[in-house]
Each structure stands twice: as C-alpha cells, then as structure tokens.
N, C-alpha and C positions, 0 to 999 in steps of 0.2 A: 475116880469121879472127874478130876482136874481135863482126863486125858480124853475122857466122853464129851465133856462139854468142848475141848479146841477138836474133836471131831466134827461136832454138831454146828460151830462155827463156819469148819471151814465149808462143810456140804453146803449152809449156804450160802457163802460167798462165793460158792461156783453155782450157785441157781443165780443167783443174782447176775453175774460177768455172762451166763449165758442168757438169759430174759436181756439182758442188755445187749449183750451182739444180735440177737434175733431182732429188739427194734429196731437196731440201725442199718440190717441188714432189709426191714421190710423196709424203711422209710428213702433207703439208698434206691429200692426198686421203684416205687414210687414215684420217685425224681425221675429213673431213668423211662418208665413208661410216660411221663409225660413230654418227654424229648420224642419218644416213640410217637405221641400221637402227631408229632411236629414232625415225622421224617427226618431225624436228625440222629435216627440211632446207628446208620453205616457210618458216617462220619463221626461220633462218639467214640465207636470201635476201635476206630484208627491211631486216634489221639489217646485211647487209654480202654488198651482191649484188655489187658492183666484184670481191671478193675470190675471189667463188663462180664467176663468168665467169673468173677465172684459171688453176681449176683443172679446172673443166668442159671438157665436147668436145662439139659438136653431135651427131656420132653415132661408131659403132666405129670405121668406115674413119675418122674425121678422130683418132682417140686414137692420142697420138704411142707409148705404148706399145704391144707387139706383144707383149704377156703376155695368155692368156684368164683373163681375173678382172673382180669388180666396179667399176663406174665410174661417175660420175657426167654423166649426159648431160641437154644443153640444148638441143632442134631448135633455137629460134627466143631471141631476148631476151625473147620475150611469154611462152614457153613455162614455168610450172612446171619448175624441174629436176629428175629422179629417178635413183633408183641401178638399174643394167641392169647386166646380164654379156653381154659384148664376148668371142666368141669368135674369137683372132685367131689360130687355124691350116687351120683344116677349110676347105678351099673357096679358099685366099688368104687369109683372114681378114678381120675389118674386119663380121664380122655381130653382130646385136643378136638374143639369144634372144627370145620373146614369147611359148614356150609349149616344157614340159622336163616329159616323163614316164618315169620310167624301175623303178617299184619300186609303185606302186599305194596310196603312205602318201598321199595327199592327194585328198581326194573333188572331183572335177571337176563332180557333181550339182548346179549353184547357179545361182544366180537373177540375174539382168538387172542388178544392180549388183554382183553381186560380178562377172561377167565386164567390166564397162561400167571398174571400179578396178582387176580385178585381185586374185591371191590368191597363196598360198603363199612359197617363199621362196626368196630367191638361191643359196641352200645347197642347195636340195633341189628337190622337185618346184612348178612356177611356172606360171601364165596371168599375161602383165607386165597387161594390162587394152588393152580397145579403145579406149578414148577415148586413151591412149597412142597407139595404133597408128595412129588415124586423123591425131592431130596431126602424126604424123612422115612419113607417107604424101602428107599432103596439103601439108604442108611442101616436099618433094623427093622427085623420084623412088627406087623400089625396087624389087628384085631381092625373091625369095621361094626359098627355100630347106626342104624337107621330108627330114628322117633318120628313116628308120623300121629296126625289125629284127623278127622274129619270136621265138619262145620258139626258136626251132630255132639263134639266133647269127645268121641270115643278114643282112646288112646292104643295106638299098637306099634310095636316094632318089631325088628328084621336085623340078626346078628350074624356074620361071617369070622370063622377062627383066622382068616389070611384076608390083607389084599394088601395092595403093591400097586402103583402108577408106574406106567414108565416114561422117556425120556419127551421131551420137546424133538430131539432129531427123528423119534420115532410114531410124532402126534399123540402123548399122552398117553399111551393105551390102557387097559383098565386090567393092566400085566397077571394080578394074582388076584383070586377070589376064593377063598376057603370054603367051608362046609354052614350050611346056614342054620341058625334056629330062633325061634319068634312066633310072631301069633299076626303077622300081615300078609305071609305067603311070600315065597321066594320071587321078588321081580327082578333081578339083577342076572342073576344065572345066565341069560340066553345074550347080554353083552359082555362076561367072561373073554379077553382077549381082544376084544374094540377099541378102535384107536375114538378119542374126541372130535367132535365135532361142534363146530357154531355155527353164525349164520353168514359168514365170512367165509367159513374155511371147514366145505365138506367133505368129512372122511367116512361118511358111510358106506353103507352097502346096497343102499335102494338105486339101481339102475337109472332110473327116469326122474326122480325128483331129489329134494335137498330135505332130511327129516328135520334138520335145525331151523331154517323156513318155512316148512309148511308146519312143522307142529310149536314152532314162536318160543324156542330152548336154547340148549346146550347138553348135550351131554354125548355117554359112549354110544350113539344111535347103531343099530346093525339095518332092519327094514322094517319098520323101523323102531319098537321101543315096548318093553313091556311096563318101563319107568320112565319119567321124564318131571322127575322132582326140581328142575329148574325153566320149567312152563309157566304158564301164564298164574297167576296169581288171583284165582275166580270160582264164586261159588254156582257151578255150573256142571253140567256132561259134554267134556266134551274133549277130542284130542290132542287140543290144544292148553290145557291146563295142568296144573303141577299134580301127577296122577304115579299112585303106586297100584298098576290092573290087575297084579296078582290076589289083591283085600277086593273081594266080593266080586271079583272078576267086571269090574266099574271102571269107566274114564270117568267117574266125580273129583271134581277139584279137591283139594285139600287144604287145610285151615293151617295147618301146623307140618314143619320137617326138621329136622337137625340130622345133621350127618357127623358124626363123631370117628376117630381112630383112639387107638392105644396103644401104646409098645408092649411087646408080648416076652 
C-alpha cells in the first residue's frame, strides 16, 4: 500500500513539473512573439539563439501546441526564424498560412520585394513573403492547401499532395505542384512550372502585355491566369479581381482565400 501511494505521489509531481514547464515554455513564446511583432527577432537570435531553438518548431505539424494562433517557426538551424499563424484545426491541422484575405483592408497591388518579404499582418489580412515559402519548400516536402468562398457564403476548396517554390535567382517559380482534390476545380494546374510575376517585374508568358498590370496582381501568370487570388479585392465580374475561373467557370471576385502549406 505504502509503495502505491509514493507511486501515486510521484506520477504527480511529474504532471505538475510538466504543466509547469509547458506554462513557461508558452509564456517564454509569448514574450518572444512580441519582440517578433517589434522586428527584433534576428537580432534576439544572435544574442541568445540556444534559447530561441527552445521555444521554436521547425514548422505547424511539429508545434506541440494544437491551438491556431501565432508562432514562431525555424525550417532549418541556418534558417532566420519568423513569426507564422499555425492553423491547427481545418484539414487536421498542422498548416502554415502564407496568404489570408478576407475584408479587402490590405492592398495586395505591390512590387517584387514586398511579395519576395512579405506584407501585412498576423492579425489581419497577410502575404507571409516568397523567399519564406521557398526556404521551407525546398527544405521538406509540402502539401498546398486553397479556402476560397464567394460573396454568396459558399465555401469551397482546392488540395495538392506537392508543391515547392523555387529560388529568387530563379524568379520564384511555382517549382512543384502535386495531384489535386476539392470541390473548386483545379485553377493552378496550367501555372505548374511559372516563374512570379508583379507589377514591377514581368515574368510571364504573354508576348505583348504585362498580366500583373493589366489584371492589377501578382502571382505565377503564364498568358495569362486561370487564378489570380491576389487581384483586386471587389464584389464584381471581372479580370481584374481576386478570381479562382476554374468554380463555375467565372471571373466573380471573391469574398474570402487562405492559402495554407503543411509538411508532409
């Protein structure tokens, strides 16, 4: 009996010492995302990266938490670490957003280095930046994940087992795209292999005009788009609006997008 009860003891005094390092372990990340929101997380690093590896995850699926909120992620030791929103329900969870429009406060209209860093905010409407996407891409494999809705409420999305960005020396290219499955219709498929384009810095495939200029985007244009989820932000028909053509074979704007990855 004596031997059951310092059993029963000690089991929880290690639930305890663990509930105890998990709060100091979220409250340490805490602190560090708000250094993050301050740009001060390279510099952090420097002065005390042993510390910064402790509270990092290489990516969503490895964050032991299964709360969708911000985090700080590390592909690689080599890798800068930065602050990403880990959605950990929709799908199984475990994905990394890279691109969140949902309200049209954020002008998606910009140039070859704001897509290349990245713009907007954790909190609100976001592009995480390509040179992000390729590090983590070309790091380990991923899964690609598309949530769109229309003005009407209707919700549909668009899954690929692969994709892959490639390098800045190579304009982004949208390197790997897997096999698809969803209920919006494959729009991606026919940009397989497309390097990016903005409205600075045309890499399409249309002869005679600029698709990132005329249709007021970004993205892998070829001649030019079957998708163009970073267009104009308008409830309207039209080729210039945030359009997935393959759902009901429509240039109709769109109300809602999330672009998700996950490590496979």
């Amino acid at each position: 009996m004596n031997q059951s009860l310092t059993n029963v003891k000690t089991q929880l005094n290690q639930m305890h010492t663990e509930q105890t390092v998990h709060a100091k372990r979220k409250k340490m990340k805490q602190e560090i995302q708000q250094l993050a929101s301050k740009k001060d997380l390279a510099r952090f690093r420097v002065s005390s990266s042993l510390y910064l590896q402790s509270i990092s995850s290489r990516s969503c699926k490895e964050e032991p938490s299964k709360e969708s909120d911000k985090y700080i992620i590390q592909p690689t030791e080599k890798d800068e670490p930065f602050l990403g929103y880990c959605e950990q329900t929709a799908f199984g969870g475990g994905w990394l957003v890279f691109q969140y429009r949902y309200d049209g406060s954020v002008d998606f209209y910009r140039n070859w280095t704001e897509y290349r860093d990245g713009f907007g905010s954790m909190d609100g409407e976001l592009w995480l930046g390509l040179e992000h996407l390729h590090r983590l891409t070309s790091a380990r494999k991923h899964e690609l994940l598309v949530e769109l809705k229309d003005f009407e409420g209707n919700y549909i999305y668009a899954r690929y087992d692969e994709f892959a960005i490639g390098s800045e020396d190579d304009q982004f290219p949208l390197a790997k795209l897997g096999a698809y499955t969803g209920t919006a219709g494959d729009s991606l498929y026919d940009h397989k292999g497309v390097k990016f384009s903005t409205k600075d810095r045309d890499n399409d495939n249309s002869p005679n005009s600029s698709c990132a200029v005329e249709f007021k985007g970004a993205w892998w244009y070829r001649k030019c788009y079957d998708s163009n989820l970073n267009g104009l932000y308008r409830n309207s028909v039209s080729g210039e609006n945030m359009v997935w053509y393959k759902y009901n074979s429509s240039k109709a704007g769109l109300s809602y997008s999330r672009m998700l990855i996950r490590e496979t």
